[in-house]
VOGUSE-585366 format. One record per residue (C-alpha): residue in one letter; x negated, y negated, z negated. Coordinates in pm, whole numbers, plus 50000, padded with zeros to 5 digits. Example, Ala and Ser with C-alpha at 12.3 -4.5 7.8 and 13.67 -1.06 7.14 Angstrom:
BEGIN
a487705045049220 s486335010649286 
! end
This chain:
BEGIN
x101526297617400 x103176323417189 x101186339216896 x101246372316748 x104376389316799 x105796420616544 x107836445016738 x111226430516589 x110546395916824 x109756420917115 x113466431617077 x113026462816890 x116016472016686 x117956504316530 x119266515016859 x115236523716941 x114126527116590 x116906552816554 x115676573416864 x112486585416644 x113506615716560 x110466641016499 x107026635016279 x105296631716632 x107366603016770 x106766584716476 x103186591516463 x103156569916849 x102976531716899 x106706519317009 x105996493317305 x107386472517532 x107166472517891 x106046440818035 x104146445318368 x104256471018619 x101286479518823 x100226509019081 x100076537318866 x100076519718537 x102256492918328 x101216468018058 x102676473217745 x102846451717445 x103346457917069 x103906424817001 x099626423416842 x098096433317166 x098746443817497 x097006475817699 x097516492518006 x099286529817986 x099836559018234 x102316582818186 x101646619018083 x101816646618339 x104296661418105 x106336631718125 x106006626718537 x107386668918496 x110226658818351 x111096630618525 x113916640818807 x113716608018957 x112116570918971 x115066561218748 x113256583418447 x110046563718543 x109536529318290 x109966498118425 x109996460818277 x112006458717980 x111516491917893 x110446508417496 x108276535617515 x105966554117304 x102296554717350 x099586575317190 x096086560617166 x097766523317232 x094346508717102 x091616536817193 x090316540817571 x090746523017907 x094546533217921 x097326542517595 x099376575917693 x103516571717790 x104976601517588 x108296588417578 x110656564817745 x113586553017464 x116936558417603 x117696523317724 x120936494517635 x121236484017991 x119616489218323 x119726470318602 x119206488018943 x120426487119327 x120526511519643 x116936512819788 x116486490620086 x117006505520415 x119486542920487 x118016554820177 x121046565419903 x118086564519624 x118256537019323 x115576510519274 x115026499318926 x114996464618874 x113996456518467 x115726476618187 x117396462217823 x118446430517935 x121266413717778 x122076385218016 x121546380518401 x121086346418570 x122146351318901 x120726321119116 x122296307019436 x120976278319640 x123666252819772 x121956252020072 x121876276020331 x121426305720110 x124766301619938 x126906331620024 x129916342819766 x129806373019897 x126766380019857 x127196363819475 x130056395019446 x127556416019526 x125086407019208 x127936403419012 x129086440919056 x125326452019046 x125156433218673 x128916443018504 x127996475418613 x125336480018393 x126926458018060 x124426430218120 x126456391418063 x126386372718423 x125706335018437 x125336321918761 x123026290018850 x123606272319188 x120416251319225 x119036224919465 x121916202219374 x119656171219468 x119906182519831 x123436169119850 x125636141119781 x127526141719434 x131216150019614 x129926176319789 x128036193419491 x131656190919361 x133256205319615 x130956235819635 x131076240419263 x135006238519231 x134986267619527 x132926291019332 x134596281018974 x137916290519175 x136146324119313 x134676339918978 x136756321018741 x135726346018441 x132216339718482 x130156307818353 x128916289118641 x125986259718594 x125376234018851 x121216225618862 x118176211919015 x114896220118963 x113416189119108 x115606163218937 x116696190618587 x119936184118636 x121326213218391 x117806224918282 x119456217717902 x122726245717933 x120486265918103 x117506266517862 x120386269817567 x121046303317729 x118156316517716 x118296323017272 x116106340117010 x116296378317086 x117656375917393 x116086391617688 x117086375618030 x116576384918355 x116266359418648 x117996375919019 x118826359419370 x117146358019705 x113876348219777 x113806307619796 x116766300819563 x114456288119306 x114056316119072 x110226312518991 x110596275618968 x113406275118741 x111396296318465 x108256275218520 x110716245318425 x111786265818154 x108276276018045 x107606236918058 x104246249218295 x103356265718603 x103236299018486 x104316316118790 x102926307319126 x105556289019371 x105946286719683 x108146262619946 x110966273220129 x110796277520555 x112126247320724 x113226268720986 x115496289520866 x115716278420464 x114596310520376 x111736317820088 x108806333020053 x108016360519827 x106426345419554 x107086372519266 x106116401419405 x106076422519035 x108246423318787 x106796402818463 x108496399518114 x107706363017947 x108626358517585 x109196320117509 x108486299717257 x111706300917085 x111716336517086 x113616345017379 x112536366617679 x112726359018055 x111936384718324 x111266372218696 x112286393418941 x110976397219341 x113276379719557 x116036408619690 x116556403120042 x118886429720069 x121306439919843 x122676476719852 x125516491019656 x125416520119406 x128026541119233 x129476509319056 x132996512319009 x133096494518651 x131226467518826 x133426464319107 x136256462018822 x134806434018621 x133436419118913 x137176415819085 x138826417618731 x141226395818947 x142326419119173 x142726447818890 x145126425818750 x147466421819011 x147006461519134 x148496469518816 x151826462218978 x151016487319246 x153656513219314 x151326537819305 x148756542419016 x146316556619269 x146826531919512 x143996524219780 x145196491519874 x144986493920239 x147846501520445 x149636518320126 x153576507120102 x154186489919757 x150526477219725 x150826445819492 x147216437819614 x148206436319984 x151536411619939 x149466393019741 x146976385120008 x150076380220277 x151496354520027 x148416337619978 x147686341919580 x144696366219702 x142056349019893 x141776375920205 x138256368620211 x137696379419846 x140166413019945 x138456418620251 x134626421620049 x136266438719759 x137226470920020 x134136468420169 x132126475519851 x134826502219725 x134026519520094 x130086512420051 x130236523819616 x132236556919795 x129886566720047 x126676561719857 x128396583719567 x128886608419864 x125666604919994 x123686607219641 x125616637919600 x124226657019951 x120896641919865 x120876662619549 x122456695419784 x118966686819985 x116986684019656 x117496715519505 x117356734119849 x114036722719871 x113196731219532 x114036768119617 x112386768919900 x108946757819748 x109626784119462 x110206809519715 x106826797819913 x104866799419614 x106616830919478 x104836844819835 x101606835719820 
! end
């Protein structure tokens, strides 16, 4: 178990100290985020932990769910130790944040956890393991400056060559990214990953449901923290298992944050993420003919002779325009949905201006 805690081991630093401005911020408890319930989230000054509700004043101001705290946050909360819940004045401007598209039509973000430094992004080499889908997390975490690491687990389910083979296909498809071969049954790799996870460091744990997530940071935890459970024969799909968001801080210091398993994957507005994430194919378009090239059907595209001579996996070119396209038309569509917005926000000032 981890003892008493000062704010400094929570993460706190001069980026948030510096956000203190007035006499009344600094007269509030800074505190972090580490649960999020209906209505309420646990927060933790490093002494003691309480639950706190945001202010009406706060849920005013607020012009989405993306101005709402979430794991990871640092907020600031007036009577922290007094009553059944502390008071959210404030949510600190944050490092990082790591978000997607809301599941379903729905052009609205989803936060995910907030002020994490480095994402483990966990594929099973089983019937989970998708690259593209790997692309996908990858854009979603450059895009917000979080450090990618990705962990392909259940290693023991396959002979040694074939692990090899696997691995050397996704070394060759994100070769800028550190890649970890592991198992959670037999802890193959449980050492480079555990290294990874330093003093000060908040990480956050992604992938599908049934990758291994949850069991990977009960390894890591050295107990059964977080409840498991096993993976349908059927299909080799999981079950949800985390279905909150939960920051851990470890013994050495560090901090881990499980995350529900995402069965789908949306894109946002993420064209630095789609950059680093393909920093590949940015290299060769630089050769382009045309500086705003769209590499489809554009004459001089470096990008396009490099797939028809083979240096540029088609594959990887063909999922690289499809999340440009998808990036595009959720832009577009976030745009219209704020048209919509303030419609409706005249319209209910006109109603009430009525009555």
């Amino acid at each position: 178990m981890v003892g008493l805690l000062t704010l400094s081991d929570l993460g706190w630093n001069e980026y948030y100290s510096s956000q203190l401005k007035s006499e009344d911020d600094k007269r509030l408890q800074p505190a972090r985020v580490i649960t999020i319930h209906k209505g309420a989230c646990e927060v933790s000054n490093g002494r003691g932990v309480c639950l706190a509700k945001m202010t009406g004043r706060l849920r005013y101001k607020a012009k989405s769910k993306v101005d709402f705290p979430t794991v990871g946050d640092w907020v600031l909360v007036k009577d922290f130790s007094a009553g059944e819940f502390g008071r959210i004045e404030r949510v600190l401007n944050r490092k990082s944040i790591l978000q997607r598209k809301s599941a379903g039509r729905s052009s609205r973000k989803q936060l995910i956890a907030a002020n994490i430094d480095r994402a483990f992004i966990i594929q099973g080499l089983d019937t989970t393991l998708n690259l593209n889908r790997i692309e996908r997390y990858l854009v979603m975490v450059h895009e917000s400056n979080i450090e990618p690491i990705i962990i392909l687990t259940k290693s023991d389910l396959l002979k040694s060559e074939e692990c090899n083979e696997l691995l050397s296909q996704v070394k060759e498809h994100f070769k800028s990214t550190k890649i970890i071969l592991s198992s959670n049954k037999t802890n193959k790799g449980l050492s480079d990953v555990m290294s990874l996870f330093e003093s000060g460091i908040t990480c956050c744990v992604i992938g599908m449901s049934g990758v291994g997530k949850t069991t990977l940071i009960n390894n890591i935890l050295g107990e059964d923290r977080l409840f498991t459970m096993p993976v349908r024969a059927s299909d080799g799909k999981g079950m949800h298992t985390t279905t909150w968001r939960e920051l851990i801080t470890l013994q050495n210091g560090g901090h881990v944050i499980d995350t529900p398993g995402l069965r789908e994957l949306g894109s946002l507005d993420a064209e630095k993420g789609i950059e680093e994430a393909f920093d590949d194919i940015q290299k060769i378009a630089v050769n382009c003919k045309y500086i705003d090239c769209s590499h489809i059907d554009t004459e001089g595209c470096a990008v396009i002779d490099a797939v028809k001579e083979g240096r540029l996996s088609k594959v990887r070119y063909e999922n690289y325009i499809k999340l440009v396209n998808e990036a595009a038309q959720f832009s577009k569509d976030l745009i219209e949905n704020k048209d919509l917005d303030r419609q409706l926000a005249r319209f209910h000032r006109t109603l009430k201006n009525k009555e």
